[in-house]
C-alpha positions in Angstrom: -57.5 161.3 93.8 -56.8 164.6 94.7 -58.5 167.8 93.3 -56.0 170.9 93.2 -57.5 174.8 93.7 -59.2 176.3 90.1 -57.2 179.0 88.9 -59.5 182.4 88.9 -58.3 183.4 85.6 -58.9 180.3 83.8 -60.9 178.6 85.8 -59.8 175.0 84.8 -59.4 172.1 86.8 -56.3 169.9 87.7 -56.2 166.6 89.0 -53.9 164.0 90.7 -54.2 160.3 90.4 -51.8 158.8 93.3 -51.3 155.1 94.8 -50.5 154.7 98.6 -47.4 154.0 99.5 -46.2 150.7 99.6 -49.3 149.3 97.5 -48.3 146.6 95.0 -50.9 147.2 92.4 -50.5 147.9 88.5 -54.5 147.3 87.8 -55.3 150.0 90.3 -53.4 152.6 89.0 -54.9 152.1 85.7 -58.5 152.3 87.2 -57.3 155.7 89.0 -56.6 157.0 85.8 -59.3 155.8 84.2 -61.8 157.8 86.7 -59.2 160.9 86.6 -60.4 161.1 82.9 -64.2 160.4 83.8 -64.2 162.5 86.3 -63.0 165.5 84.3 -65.6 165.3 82.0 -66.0 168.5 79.8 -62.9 170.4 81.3 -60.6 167.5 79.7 -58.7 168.7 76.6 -56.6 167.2 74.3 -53.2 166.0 75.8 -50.4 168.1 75.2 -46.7 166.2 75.0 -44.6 168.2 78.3 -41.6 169.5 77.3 -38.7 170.8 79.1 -37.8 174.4 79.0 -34.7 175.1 76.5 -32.3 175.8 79.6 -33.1 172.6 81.4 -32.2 170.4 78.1 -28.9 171.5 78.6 -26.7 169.2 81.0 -25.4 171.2 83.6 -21.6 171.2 84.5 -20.9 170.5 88.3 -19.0 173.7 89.8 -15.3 173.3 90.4 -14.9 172.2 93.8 -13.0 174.7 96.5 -11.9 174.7 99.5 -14.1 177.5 102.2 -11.2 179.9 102.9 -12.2 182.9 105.4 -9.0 185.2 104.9 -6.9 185.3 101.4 -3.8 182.5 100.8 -0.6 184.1 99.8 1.2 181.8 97.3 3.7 185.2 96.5 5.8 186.7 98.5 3.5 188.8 101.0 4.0 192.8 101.1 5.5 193.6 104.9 2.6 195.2 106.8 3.3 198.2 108.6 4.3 198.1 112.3 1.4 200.6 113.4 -0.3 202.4 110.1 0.0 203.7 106.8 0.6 207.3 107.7 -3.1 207.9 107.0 -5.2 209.7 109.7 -8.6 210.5 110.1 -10.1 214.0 112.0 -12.9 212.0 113.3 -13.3 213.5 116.9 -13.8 210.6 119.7 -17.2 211.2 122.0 -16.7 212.4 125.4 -15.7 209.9 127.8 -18.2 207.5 128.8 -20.4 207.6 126.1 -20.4 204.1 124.2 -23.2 203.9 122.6 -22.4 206.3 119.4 -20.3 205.0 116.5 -17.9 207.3 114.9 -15.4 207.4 111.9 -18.3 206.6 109.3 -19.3 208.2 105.6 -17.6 210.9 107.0 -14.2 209.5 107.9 -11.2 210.7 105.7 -9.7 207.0 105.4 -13.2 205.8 104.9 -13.6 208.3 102.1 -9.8 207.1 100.4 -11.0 203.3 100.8 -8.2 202.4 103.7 -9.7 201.1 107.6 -8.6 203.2 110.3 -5.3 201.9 111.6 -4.9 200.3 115.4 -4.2 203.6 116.4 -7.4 205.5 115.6 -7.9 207.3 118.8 -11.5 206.6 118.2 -10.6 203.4 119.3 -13.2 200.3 119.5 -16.1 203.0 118.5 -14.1 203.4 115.2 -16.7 202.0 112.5 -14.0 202.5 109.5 -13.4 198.8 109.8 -15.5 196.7 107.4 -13.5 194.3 106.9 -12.9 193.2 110.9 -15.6 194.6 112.7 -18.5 194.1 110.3 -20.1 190.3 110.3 -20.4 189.3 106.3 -24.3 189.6 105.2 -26.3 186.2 105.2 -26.4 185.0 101.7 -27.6 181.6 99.9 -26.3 179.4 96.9 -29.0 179.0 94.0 -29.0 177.5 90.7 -29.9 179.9 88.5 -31.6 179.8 84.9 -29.0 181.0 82.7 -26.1 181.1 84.6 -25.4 178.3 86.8 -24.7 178.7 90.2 -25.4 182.3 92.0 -25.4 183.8 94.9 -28.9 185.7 96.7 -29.1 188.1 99.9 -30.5 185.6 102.8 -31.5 189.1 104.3 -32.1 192.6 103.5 -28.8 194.8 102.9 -28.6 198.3 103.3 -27.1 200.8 100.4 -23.6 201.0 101.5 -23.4 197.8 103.7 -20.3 195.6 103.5 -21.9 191.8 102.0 -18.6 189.7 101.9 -15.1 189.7 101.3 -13.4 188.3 98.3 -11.2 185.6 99.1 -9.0 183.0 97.6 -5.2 182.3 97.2 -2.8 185.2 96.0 -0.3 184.3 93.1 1.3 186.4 91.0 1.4 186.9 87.4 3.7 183.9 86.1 1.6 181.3 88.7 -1.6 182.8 87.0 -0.6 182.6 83.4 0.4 178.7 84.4 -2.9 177.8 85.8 -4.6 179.6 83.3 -3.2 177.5 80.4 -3.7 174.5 82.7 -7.4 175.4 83.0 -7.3 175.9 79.1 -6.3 172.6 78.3 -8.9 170.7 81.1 -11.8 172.7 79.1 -12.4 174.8 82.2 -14.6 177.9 81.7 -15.3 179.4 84.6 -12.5 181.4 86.2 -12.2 183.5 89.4 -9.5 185.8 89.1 -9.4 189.1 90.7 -6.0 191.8 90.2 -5.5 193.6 92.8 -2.0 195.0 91.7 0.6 194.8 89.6 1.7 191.4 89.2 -0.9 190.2 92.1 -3.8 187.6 91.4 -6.2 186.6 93.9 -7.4 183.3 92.5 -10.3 181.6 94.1 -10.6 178.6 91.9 -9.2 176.0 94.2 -9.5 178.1 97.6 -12.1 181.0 98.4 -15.9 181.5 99.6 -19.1 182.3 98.8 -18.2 185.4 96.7 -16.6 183.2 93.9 -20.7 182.7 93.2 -21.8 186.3 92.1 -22.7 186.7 88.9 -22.1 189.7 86.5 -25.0 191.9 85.3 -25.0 195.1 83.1 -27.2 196.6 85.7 -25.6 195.3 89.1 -26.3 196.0 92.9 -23.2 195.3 94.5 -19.3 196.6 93.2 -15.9 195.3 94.3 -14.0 198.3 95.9 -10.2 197.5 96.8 -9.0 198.5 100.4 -6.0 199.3 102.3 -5.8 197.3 105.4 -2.7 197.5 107.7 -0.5 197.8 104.2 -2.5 194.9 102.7 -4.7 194.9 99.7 -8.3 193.7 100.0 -11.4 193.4 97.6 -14.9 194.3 99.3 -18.0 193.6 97.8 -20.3 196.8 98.9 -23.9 197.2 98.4 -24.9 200.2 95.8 -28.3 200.5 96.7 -31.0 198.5 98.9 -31.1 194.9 98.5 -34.3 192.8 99.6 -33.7 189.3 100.9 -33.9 186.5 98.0 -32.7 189.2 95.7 -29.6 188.3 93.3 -26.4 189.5 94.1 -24.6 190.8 91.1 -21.8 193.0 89.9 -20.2 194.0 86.9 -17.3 191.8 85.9 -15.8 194.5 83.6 -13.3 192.5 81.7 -12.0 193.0 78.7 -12.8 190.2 76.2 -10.0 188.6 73.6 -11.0 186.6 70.9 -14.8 185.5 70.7 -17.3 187.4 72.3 -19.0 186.2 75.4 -23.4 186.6 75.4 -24.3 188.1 78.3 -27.5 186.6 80.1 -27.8 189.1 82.9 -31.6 190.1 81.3 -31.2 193.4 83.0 -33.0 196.5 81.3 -30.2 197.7 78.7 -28.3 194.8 79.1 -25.0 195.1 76.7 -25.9 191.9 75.1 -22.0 190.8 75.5 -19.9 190.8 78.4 -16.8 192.8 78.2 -15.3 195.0 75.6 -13.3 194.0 72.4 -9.6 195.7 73.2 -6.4 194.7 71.0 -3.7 192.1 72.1 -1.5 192.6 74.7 1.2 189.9 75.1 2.4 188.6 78.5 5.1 186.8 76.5 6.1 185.1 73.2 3.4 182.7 73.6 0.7 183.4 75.2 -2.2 185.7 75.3 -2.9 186.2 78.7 -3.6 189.5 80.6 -3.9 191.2 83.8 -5.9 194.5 83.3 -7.2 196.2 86.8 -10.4 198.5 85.9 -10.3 201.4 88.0 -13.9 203.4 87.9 -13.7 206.5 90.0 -17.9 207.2 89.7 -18.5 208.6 93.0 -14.9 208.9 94.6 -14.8 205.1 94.7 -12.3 202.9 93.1 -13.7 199.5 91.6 -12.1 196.6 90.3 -12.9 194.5 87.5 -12.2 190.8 86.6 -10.2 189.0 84.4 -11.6 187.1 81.7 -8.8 184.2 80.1 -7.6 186.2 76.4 -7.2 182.7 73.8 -4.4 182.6 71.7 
């Protein structure tokens, strides 16, 4: 029998009857709890039933299984990529020759600041740090089952305001391949979905293929955003830190759908949360018999451009 540490504050005692393993016998359990309840004496009170919190009653749906992608899928035709660069250029100036040990092309970096890596021909060269997306290792994160929300994703080290966390990957379809898989998910009962515009009439879908990104939850009051960014004529989605992120910490964003039919309760239990996720919007019809819609959100707070998810509209 083993006594467990009195709590300061109510200064009540806990203890465990336990049988070694391997023993055989019923009777001395029963004698073990027998002296468990002798033994607490006056500091035994009436039992009280256990009970499962509310959240736990519910049975919890096993998450869609997906392949571990590192770099995005193209199911579309892919846009040509440009033979050198985009015909941006930054004014960063290069330190004098021999000095390695200073980074430039950062906060300060014209391409940085219009959300497009410095091309191959930066004459910054391999101290250009305008490359997020190739230079920068993704931030170590960790899967966790969460209390309202299923499965979501926490920082498995600090981040920095600013710092690049993980890409946001998974296979690129375009508009009529995402209308089919949506009604295909509709009629399996699927409800969680992972689609991502990035332009006109281009999905990236990380239901069947993608990474650890497809995890992070919304919240009304996040600490990460999705930024879209120009890379050698291709389209990317970042996930970017907005301010300082402690390790164990929840990453979240703000989906920033728009919501058809029912609303959706929000369970983000940040400080002014909006109570429902998305806004109510009227019907916008892909074709003559569906509901489905691909809206990009473009927020320009702060110079930055930040894209929203798509939530499946119900006919």
């Amino acid at each position: 029998m083993i006594r467990s540490p009195c709590s300061t504050a109510t200064k009540r005692k806990e203890f465990f009857a336990w049988r070694q393993k391997g023993s055989s016998s019923v009777s001395g359990s029963a004698v073990a709890f027998q002296q468990l309840l002798h033994q607490l004496g006056d500091d035994y009170d009436s039992p009280v039933d256990f009970q499962l919190p509310d959240w736990l009653k519910k049975p919890l749906k096993a998450a869609t299984p997906y392949t571990s992608i590192r770099r995005n899928v193209y199911l579309t035709k892919r846009i040509k990529r440009h033979a050198d660069d985009d015909g941006i250029f930054c004014s960063c100036t290069p330190p004098p020759s021999g000095i390695s040990s200073v980074s430039v092309c950062e906060r300060d970096c014209l391409c940085g600041m219009l959300l497009s890596t410095c091309s191959r021909s930066c004459k910054c060269g391999s101290l250009c740090a305008n490359k997020p997306f190739q230079n920068r290792p993704i931030k170590k994160v960790k899967l966790i089952e969460t209390e309202r929300c299923g499965l979501g994703l926490v920082a498995d080290e600090d981040i920095k305001r600013g710092d690049f966390v993980i890409e946001y990957v998974g296979e690129v379809i375009d508009d009529k391949k995402c209308e089919e898989r949506l009604w295909k998910m509709k009629h399996c009962g699927e409800t969680n979905f992972y689609l991502c515009e990035i332009n006109r009439d281009m999905v990236i879908d990380a239901t069947y293929k993608g990474n650890k990104s497809r995890f992070i939850n919304h919240s009304c009051q996040p600490n990460t955003e999705m930024q879209k960014w120009a890379i050698d004529g291709e389209t990317r989605i970042g996930i970017f830190a907005t301010r300082d992120i402690r390790k164990e910490e929840e990453l979240t964003y703000d989906y920033q759908f728009v919501q058809f039919g029912a609303d959706q309760d929000c369970y983000c239990g940040a400080l002014g949360c909006r109570q429902k996720l998305g806004n109510k919007h009227s019907k916008l019809k892909l074709s003559s018999d569906t509901d489905v819609q691909l809206t990009l959100f473009e927020d320009e707070e702060n110079g930055r451009s930040n894209i929203g998810i798509m939530l499946f509209l119900h006919r």
